[in-house]
ZAKOLMAR-695049 format. One line per 5 residues: their letters; for each residue x, y, z of C-alpha. Coordinates in nm, 2 decimals. Each point is the difference from the previous one (the first is absolute). Example, Ala and Ser with C-alpha at 12.3 -4.5 7.8 and 13.67 -1.06 7.14 Angstrom:
<recs>
as> 1.23/-0.45/0.78 ~ 0.14/0.34/-0.07
</recs>
This chain:
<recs>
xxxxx> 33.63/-3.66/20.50 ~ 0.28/0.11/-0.22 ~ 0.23/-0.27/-0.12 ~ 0.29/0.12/0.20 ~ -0.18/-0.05/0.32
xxxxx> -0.11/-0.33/-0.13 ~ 0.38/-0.18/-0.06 ~ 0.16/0.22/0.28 ~ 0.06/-0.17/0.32 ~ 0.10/0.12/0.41
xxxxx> 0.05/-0.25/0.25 ~ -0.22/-0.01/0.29 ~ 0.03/-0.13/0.36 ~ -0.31/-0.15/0.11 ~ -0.09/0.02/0.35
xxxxx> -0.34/-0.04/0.26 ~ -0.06/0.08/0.31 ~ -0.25/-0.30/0.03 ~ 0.15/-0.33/0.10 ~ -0.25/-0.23/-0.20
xxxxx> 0.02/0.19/-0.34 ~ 0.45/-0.06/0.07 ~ 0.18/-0.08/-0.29 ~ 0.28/-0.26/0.02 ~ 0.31/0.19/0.17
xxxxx> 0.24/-0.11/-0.30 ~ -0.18/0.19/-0.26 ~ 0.23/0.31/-0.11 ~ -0.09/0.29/-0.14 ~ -0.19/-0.08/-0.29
xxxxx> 0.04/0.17/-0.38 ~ -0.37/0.10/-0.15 ~ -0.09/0.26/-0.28 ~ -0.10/0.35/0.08 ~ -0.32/-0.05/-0.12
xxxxx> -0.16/-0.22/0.22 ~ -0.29/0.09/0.20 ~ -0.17/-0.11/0.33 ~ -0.16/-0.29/-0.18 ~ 0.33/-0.14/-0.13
xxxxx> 0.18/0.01/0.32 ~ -0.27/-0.11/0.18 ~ 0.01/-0.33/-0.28 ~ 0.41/-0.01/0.12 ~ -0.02/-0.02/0.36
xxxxx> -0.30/-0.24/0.01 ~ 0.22/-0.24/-0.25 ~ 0.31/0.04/0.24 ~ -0.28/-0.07/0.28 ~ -0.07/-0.30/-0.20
xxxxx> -0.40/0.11/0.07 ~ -0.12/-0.21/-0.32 ~ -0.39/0.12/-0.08 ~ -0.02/0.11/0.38 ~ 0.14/0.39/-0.10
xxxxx> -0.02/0.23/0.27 ~ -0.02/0.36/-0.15 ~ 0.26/0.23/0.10 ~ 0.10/0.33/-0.07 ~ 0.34/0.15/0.00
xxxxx> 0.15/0.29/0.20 ~ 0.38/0.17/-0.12 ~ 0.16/0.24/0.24 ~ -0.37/0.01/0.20 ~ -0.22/0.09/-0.28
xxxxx> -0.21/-0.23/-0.19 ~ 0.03/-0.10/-0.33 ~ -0.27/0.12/-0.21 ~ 0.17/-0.03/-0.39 ~ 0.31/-0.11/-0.14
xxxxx> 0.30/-0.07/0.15 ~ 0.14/0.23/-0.29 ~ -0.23/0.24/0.09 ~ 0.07/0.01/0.38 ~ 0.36/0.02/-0.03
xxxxx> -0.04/0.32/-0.20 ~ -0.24/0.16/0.15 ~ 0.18/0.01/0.31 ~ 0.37/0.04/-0.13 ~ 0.16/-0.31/0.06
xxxxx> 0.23/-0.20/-0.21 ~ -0.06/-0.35/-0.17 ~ 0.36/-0.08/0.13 ~ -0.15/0.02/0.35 ~ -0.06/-0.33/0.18
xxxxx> -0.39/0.05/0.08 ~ -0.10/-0.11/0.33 ~ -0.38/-0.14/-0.02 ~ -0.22/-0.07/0.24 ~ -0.33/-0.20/-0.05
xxxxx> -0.29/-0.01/0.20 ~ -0.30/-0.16/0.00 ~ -0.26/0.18/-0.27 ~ -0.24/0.22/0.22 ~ -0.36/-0.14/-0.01
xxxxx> -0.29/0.20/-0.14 ~ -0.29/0.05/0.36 ~ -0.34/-0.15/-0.06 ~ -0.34/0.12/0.20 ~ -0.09/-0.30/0.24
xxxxx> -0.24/0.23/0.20 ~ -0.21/0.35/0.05 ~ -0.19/0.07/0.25 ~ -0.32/0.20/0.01 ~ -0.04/0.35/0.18
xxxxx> -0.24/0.26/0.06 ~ 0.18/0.24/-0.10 ~ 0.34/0.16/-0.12 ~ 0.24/-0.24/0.17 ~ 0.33/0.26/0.09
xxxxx> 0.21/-0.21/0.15 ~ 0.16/-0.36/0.04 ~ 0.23/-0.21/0.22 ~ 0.08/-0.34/0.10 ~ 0.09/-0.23/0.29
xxxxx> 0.10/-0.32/-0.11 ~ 0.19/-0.29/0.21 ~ 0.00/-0.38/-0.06 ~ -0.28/-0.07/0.19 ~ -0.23/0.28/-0.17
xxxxx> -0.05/0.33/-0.22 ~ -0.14/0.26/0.05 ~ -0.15/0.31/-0.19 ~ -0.07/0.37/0.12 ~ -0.17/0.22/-0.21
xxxxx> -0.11/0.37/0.07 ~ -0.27/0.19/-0.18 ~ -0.22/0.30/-0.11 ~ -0.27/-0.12/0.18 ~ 0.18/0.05/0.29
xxxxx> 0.07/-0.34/0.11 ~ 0.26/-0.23/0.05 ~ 0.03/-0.38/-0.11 ~ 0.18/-0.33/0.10 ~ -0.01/-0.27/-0.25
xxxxx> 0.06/-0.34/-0.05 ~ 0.18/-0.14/-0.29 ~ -0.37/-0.21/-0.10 ~ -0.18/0.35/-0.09 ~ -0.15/-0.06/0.37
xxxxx> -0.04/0.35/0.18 ~ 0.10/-0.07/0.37 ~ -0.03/0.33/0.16 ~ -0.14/0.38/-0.01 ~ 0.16/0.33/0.17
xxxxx> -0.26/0.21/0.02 ~ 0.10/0.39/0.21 ~ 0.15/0.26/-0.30 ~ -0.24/0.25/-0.09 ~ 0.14/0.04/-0.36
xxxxx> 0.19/-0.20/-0.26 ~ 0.31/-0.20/0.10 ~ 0.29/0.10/-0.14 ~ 0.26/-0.26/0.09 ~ 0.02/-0.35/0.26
xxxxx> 0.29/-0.21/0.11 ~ 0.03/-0.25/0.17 ~ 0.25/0.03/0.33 ~ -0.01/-0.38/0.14 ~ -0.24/-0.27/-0.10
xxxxx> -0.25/0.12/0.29 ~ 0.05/0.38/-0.07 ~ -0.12/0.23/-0.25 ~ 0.05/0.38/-0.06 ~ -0.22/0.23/-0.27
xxxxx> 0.03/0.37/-0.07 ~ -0.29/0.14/-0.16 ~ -0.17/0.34/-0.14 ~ -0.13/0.10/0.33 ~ 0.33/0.12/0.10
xxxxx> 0.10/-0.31/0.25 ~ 0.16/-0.33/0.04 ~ -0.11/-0.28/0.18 ~ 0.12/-0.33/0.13 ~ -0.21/-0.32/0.00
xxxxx> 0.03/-0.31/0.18 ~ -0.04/-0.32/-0.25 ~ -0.12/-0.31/0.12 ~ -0.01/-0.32/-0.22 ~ -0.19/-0.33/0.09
xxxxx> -0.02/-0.32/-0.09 ~ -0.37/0.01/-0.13 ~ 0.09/0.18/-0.31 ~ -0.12/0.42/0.17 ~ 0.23/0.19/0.15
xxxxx> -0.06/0.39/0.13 ~ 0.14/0.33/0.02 ~ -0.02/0.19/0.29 ~ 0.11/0.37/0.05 ~ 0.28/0.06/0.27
xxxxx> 0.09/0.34/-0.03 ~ -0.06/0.32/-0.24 ~ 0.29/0.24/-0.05 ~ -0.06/0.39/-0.10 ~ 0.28/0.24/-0.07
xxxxx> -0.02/0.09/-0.33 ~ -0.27/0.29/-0.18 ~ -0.10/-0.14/-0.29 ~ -0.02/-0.37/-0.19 ~ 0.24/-0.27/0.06
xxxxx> 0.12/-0.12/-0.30 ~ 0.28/-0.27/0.07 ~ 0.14/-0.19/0.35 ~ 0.30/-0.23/-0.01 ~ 0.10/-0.25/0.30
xxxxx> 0.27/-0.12/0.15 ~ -0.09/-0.28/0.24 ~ 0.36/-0.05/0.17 ~ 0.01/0.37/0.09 ~ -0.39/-0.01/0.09
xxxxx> 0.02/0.34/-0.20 ~ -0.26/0.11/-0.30 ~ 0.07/0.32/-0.24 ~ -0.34/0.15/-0.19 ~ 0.01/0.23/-0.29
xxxxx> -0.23/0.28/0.00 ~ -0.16/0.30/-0.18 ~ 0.08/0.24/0.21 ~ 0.35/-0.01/-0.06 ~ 0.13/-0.21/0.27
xxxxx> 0.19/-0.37/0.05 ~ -0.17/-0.15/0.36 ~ 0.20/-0.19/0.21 ~ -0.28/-0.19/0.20 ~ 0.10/-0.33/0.29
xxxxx> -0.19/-0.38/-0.11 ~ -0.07/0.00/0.45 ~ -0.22/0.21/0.14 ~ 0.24/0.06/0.36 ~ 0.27/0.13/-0.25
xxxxx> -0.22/0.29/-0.13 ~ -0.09/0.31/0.11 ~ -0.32/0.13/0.03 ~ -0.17/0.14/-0.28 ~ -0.11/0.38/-0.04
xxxxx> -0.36/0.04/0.13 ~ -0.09/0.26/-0.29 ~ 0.09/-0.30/-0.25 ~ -0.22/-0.29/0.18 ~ -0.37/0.08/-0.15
xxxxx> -0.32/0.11/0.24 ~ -0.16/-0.32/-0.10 ~ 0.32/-0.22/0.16 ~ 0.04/0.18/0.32 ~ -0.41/0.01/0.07
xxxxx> 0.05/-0.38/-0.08 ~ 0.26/0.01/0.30 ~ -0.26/0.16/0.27 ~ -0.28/-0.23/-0.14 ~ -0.01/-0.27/0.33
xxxxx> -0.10/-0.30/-0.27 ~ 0.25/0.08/-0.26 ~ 0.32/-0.19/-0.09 ~ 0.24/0.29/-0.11 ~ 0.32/-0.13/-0.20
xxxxx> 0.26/0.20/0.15 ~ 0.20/0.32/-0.15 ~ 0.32/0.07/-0.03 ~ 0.27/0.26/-0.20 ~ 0.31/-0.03/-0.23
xxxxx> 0.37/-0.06/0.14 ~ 0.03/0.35/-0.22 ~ -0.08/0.16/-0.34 ~ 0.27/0.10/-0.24 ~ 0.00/0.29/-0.20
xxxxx> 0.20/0.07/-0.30 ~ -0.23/-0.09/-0.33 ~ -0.20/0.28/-0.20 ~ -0.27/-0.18/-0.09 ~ -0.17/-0.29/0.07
xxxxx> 0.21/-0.32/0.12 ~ -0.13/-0.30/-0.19 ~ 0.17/-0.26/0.09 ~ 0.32/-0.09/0.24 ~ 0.20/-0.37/0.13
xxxxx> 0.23/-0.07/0.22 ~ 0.37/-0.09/-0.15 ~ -0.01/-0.40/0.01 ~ 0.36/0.01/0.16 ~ 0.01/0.28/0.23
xxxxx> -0.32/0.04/0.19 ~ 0.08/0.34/0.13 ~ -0.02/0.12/-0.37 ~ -0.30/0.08/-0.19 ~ -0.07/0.11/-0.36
xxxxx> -0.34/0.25/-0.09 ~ -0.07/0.13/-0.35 ~ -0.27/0.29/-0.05 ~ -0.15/0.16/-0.26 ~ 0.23/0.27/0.07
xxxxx> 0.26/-0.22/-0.24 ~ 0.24/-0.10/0.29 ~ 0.14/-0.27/0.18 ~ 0.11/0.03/0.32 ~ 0.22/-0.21/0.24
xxxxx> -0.08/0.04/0.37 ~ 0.17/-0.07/0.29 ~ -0.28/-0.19/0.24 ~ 0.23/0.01/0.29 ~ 0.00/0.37/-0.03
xxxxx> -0.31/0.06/-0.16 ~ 0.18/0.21/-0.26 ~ 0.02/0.04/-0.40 ~ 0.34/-0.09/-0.10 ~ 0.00/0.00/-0.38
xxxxx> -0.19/0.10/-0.26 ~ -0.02/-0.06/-0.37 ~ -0.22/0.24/-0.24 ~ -0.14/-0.15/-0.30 ~ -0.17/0.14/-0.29
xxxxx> -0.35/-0.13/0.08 ~ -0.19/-0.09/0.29 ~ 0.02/-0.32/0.12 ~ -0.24/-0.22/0.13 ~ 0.13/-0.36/0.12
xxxxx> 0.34/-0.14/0.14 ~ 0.12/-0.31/0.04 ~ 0.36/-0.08/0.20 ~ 0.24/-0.20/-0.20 ~ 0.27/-0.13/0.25
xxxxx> 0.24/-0.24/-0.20 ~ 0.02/0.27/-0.25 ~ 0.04/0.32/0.25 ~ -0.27/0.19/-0.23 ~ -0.32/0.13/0.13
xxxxx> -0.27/-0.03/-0.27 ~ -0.26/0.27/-0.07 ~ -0.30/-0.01/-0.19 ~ -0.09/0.28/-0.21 ~ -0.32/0.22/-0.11
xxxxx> 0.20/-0.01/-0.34 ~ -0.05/-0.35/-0.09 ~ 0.36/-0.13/0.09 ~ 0.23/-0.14/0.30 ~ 0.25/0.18/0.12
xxxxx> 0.31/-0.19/0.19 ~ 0.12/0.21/0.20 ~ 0.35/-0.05/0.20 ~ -0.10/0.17/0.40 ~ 0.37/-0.01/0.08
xxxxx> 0.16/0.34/0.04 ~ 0.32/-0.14/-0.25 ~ -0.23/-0.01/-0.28 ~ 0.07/0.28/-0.28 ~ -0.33/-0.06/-0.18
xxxxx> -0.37/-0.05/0.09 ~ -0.10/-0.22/-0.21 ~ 0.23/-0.36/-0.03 ~ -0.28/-0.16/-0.25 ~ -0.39/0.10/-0.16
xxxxx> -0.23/-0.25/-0.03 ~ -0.22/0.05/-0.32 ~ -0.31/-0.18/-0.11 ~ -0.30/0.13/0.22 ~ -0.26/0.21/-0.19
xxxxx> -0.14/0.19/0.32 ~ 0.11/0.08/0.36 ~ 0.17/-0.28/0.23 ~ -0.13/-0.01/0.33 ~ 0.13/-0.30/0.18
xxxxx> 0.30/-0.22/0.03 ~ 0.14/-0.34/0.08 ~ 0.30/-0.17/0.01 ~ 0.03/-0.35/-0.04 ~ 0.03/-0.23/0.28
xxxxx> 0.25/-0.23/-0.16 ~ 0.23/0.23/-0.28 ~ 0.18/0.30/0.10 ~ -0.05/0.08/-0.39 ~ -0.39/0.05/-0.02
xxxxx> -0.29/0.18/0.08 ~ -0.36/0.05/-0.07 ~ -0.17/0.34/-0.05 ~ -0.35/0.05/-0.02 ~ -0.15/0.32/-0.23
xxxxx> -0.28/0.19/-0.08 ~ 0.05/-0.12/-0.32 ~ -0.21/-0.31/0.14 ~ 0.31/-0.24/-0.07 ~ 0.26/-0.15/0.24
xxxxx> 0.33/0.01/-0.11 ~ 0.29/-0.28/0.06 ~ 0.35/0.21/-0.01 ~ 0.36/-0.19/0.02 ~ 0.26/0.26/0.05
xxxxx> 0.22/-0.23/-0.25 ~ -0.22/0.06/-0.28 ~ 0.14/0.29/-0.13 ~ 0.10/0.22/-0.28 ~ 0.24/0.30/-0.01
xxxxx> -0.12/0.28/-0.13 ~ 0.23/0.33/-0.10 ~ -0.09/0.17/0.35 ~ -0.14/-0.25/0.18 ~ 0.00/-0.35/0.11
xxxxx> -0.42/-0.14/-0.06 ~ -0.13/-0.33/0.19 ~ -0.26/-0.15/-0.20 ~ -0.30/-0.21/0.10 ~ 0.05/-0.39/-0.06
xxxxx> -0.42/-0.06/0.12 ~ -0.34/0.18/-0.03 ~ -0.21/-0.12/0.20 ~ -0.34/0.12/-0.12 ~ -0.34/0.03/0.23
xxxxx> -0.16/-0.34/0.00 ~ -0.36/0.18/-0.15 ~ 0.22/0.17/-0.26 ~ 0.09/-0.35/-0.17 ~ -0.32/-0.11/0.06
xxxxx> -0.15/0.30/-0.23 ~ 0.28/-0.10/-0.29 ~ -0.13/-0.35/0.03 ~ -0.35/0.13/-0.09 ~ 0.03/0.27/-0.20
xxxxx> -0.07/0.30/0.24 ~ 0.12/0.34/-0.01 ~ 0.22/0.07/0.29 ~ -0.23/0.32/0.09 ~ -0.26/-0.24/0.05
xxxxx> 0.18/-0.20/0.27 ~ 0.04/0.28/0.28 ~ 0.32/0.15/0.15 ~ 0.28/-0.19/0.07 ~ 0.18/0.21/0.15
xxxxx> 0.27/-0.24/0.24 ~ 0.06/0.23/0.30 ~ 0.19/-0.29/0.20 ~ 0.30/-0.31/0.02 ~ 0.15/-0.21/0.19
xxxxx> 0.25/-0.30/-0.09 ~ 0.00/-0.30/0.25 ~ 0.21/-0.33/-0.11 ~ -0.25/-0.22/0.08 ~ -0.36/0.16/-0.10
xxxxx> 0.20/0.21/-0.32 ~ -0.15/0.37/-0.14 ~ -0.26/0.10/0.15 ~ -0.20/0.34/-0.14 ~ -0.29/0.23/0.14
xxxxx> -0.15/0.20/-0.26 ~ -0.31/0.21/-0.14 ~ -0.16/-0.32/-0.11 ~ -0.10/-0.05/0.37 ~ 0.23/-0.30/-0.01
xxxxx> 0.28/-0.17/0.18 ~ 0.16/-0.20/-0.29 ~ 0.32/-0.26/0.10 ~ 0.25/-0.11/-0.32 ~ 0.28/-0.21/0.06
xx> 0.25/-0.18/-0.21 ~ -0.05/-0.36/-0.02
</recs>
């Protein structure tokens, strides 16, 4: 700290958005010296709170960025005057997530979600093994789909009884879940879709709409019905010999068939992963490794957009609040991306920190500012689009958690080399406000962190 910045002084304007952290109304701006950190101001506001040895942490935001150095150091690093009034806003310091469980599978575990509701939560997992999972939040496994004849790619839930997975076999299928009180519960295939030619790599839901969009290698975004009397019937040089010989057998039990609302061309290359916009259901968002993004129009079934980036990309995630769509790259970083046709760049903001490819997103339930990202690199990755530095091109997002694989720690704890521990590969997220972040991963794992 030079000793300019340490006997200069702005006046700042304190201010929270929290109605127990409030200061007293009559307190004015307030004159402090340029060289005070988060730790300082953070000592201010909990004397004006009048907090005595019960300091709450807090951290500091100034024209919607954080405060990562000196006030000095702030002001000059983004051009603005010491003669400036500062308006700060504090905020609760953001809690570090800690493991509280990981369950055990069979194999690579590809993808997560969760159900939760005050009564109960619920956990969905999908794997390589070709099976899907519901668990309880006491490690207890409470049910076992059993019908995919290759590794499961990605499961949602649509409603607390119904389930959908897409899987390498080229299909999706729903599933009826039933709880009970005795601590089972099954799952029960209720119908298999076909449409697309090759593995199905991603499906998204939207209950209200009772529609569900699949990604796909071969190219396509599927728009596929949640009830069977909506959809049409599926191509019969898609349905395998083994299922229609199943349907002339007088004993069998055949789970009925059915095909996509429509297929939507446009991509290059493989589509690897596509949501619906969380505002307007009749628009959807795919990314591909052919290094777009497009928009499409559901009601029309048509591309209406599309934004070509300089490597392929591989998750996305729908950011509403913000009106950014974000992309996760085979380049290591997050792209934001702004879908509206107004916007003069592609990229609003790069998210740096990842050491490998990021292959699955989630937004938080209860910020508009954050979201997990899961990685080859074998990490998870906490992001708040406040923490952020300017850089001379570009504006960079930087992670404020790592959230390591729970065997990973374990092996620095003993002393093992982290070839000796496996993959750990995370290939899926999900972010629920009451269960937390929950990853799927080449540990044959679910793992669930939360911040308590």
């Amino acid at each position: 700290m030079s000793s300019a910045s340490a006997t200069a002084q702005v006046k700042i304007q304190l201010q929270t958005k929290s109605p127990e952290l409030q200061i007293p109304k009559e307190i004015g701006p307030i004159l402090v010296r340029t060289g005070f950190k988060r730790l300082q101001l953070s000592q201010l506001v909990n004397t004006l709170l009048e907090n005595g040895e019960n300091h709450i942490p807090l951290q500091f935001l100034i024209n919607g960025q954080y405060l990562k150095t000196t006030i000095d150091d702030f002001l000059t690093q983004n051009g603005i005057s010491a003669e400036t009034t500062l308006s700060v806003e504090y905020v609760k310091a953001l809690i570090p997530p800690q493991t509280i469980a990981s369950y055990e599978h069979d194999d690579w575990v590809s993808s997560v979600d969760v159900f939760s509701s005050p009564q109960q939560s619920r956990i969905l997992s999908g794997s390589f093994d070709g099976l899907i999972r519901v668990w309880g939040m006491s490690s207890d496994l409470l049910a076992t789909g059993t019908g995919h004849s290759s590794a499961v790619k990605s499961a949602k839930f649509i409603s607390p009884t119904q389930v959908v997975s897409s899987s390498g076999d080229r299909t999706l299928r729903l599933w009826k879940y039933e709880d009970s009180d005795i601590g089972t519960a099954s799952l029960t295939p209720t119908l298999e879709l076909y449409g697309h030619n090759a593995s199905v790599d991603n499906v998204a839901v939207h209950a209200p709409s009772s529609r569900m969009l699949s990604a796909s290698a071969d190219h396509t975004v599927g728009i596929w019905s949640t009830r069977k009397s909506d959809a049409p019937a599926a191509q019969e040089e898609l349905i395998p010999v083994s299922n229609k010989r199943r349907k002339i057998t007088p004993t069998a039990k055949p789970t009925a068939t059915r095909g996509p609302l429509t297929l939507m061309s446009g991509h290059a290359s493989q589509v690897a992963e596509v949501c619906f916009d969380e505002t307007y259901a009749t628009i959807a968002y795919s990314v591909s490794w052919d290094h777009t993004l497009k928009t499409w129009d559901l009601a029309t079934s048509k591309c209406v957009d599309t934004r070509t980036t300089p490597q392929s990309l591989w998750s996305v995630c729908h950011l509403p609040e913000k009106s950014l769509v974000a992309a996760g790259t085979a380049l290591k970083h997050i792209t934001l991306i702004d879908p509206r046709v107004s916007a003069q760049t592609v990229s609003a903001m790069t998210l740096r920190g990842h050491t490998n490819a990021i292959v699955s997103m989630a937004r938080d339930p209860n910020s508009s500012h954050q979201i997990l990202s899961g990685s080859y690199d074998g990490t998870c990755r906490i992001w708040d689009l406040r923490s952020v530095r300017n850089d001379a091109s570009e504006r960079i997002g930087e992670s404020v958690f790592i959230i390591e694989r729970d065997a990973v720690r374990q092996a620095k704890k003993l002393g093992t080399r982290r070839e000796d521990i496996g993959g750990v590969k995370v290939f899926g997220v999900a972010w629920d406000a009451e269960v937390g972040m929950v990853s799927g991963a080449e540990d044959k794992r679910v793992q669930i962190d939360r911040q308590t």
